[in-house]
C-alpha positions as a Markdown table, in Angstrom:
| # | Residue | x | y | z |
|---|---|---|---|---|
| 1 | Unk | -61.2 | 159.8 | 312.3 |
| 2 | Unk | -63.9 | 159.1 | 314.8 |
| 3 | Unk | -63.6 | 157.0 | 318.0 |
| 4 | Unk | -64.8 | 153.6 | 317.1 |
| 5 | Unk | -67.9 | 153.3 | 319.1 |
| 6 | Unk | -67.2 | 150.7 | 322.0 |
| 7 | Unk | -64.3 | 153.3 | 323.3 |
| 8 | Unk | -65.1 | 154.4 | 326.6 |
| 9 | Unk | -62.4 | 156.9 | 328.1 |
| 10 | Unk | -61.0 | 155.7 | 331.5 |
| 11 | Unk | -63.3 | 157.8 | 334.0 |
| 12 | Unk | -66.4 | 155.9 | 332.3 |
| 13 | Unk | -65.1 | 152.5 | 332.7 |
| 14 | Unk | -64.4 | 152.2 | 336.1 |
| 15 | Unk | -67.5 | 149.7 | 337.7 |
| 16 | Unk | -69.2 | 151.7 | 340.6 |
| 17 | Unk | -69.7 | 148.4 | 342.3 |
| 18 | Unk | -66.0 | 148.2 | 342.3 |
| 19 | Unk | -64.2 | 149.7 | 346.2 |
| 20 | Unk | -62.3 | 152.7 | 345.5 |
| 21 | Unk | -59.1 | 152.3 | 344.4 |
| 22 | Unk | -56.0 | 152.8 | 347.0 |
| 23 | Unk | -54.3 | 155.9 | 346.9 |
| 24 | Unk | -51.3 | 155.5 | 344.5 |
| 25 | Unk | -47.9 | 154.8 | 347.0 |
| 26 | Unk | -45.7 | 157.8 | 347.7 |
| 27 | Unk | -42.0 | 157.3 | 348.9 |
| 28 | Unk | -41.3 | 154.4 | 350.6 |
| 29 | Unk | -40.8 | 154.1 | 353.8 |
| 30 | Unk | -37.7 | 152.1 | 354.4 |
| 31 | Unk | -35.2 | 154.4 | 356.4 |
| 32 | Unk | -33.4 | 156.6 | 353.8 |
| 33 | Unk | -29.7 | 156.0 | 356.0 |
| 34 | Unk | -30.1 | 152.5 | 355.2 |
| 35 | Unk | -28.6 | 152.8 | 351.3 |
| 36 | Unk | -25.5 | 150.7 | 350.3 |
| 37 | Unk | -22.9 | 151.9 | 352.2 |
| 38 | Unk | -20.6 | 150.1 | 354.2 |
| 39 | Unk | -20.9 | 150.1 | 358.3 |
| 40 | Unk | -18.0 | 152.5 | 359.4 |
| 41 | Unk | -17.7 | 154.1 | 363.3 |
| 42 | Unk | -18.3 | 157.6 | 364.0 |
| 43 | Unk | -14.8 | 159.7 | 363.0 |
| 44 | Unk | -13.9 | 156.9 | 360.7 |
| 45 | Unk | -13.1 | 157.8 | 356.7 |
| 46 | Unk | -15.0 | 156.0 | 354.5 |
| 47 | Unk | -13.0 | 153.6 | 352.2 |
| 48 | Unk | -11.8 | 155.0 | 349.0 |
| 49 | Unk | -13.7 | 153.7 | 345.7 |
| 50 | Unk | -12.0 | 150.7 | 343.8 |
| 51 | Unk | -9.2 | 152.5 | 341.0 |
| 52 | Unk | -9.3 | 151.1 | 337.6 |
| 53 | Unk | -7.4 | 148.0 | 338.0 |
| 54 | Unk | -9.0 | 146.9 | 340.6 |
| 55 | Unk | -12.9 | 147.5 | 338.2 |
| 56 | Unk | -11.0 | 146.1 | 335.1 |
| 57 | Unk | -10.1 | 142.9 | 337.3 |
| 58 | Unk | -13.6 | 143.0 | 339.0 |
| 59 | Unk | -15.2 | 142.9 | 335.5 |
| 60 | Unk | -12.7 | 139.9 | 333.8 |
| 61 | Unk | -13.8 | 138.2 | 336.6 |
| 62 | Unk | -17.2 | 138.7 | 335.9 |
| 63 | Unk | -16.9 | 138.0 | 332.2 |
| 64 | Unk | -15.3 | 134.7 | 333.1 |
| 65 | Unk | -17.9 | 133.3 | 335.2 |
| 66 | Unk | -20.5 | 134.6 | 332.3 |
| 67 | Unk | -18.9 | 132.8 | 329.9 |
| 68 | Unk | -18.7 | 129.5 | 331.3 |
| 69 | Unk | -22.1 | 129.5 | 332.6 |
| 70 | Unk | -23.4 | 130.1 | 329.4 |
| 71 | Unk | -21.2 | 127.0 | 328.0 |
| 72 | Unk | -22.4 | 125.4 | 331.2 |
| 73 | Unk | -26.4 | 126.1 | 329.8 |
| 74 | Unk | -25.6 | 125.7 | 326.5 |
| 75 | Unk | -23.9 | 122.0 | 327.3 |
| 76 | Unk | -27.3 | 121.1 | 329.5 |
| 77 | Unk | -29.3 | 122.0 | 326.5 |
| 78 | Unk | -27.4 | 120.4 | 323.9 |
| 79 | Unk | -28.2 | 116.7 | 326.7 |
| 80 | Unk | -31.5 | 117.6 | 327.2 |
| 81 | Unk | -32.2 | 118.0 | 323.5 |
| 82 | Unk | -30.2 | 114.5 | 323.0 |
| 83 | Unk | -32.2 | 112.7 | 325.8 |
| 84 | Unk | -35.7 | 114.2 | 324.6 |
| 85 | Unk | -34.5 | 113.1 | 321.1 |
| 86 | Unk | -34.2 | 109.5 | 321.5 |
């Protein structure tokens, strides 16, 4: 099957009145020691990760608040439809 006949392959169809596009960005430069841990002195251990019942209670907790802010959206849209409605 041939190309249909307006295809013009990606080299072609850049405009040469166009500026050059930037070089593509490498790694960014935000410092690399700056990733999520927590702020701890020199010497001190760093605090031990959360054990299961501490995740599973994390995560019910999280499932509650998900729950009733969907009711919560869904009980806003069920007024707004009532109000729009009349």
């Amino acid at each position: 099957m041939e190309p249909a006949p307006f295809a013009v392959s990606a080299v072609e169809s850049r405009d040469p009145r166009l500026p050059p596009s930037p070089p593509p960005e490498g790694p960014s430069s935000v410092d690399s020691s700056s990733s999520c841990t927590f702020p701890s002195s020199p010497g001190t251990p760093a605090p031990a990760p959360p054990g299961a019942r501490e995740v599973a209670a994390a995560m019910e907790a999280v499932e509650r608040d998900a729950a009733a802010i969907a009711e919560s959206y869904a009980s806003l849209f069920a007024s707004l439809r009532v109000a729009l409605s009349n």
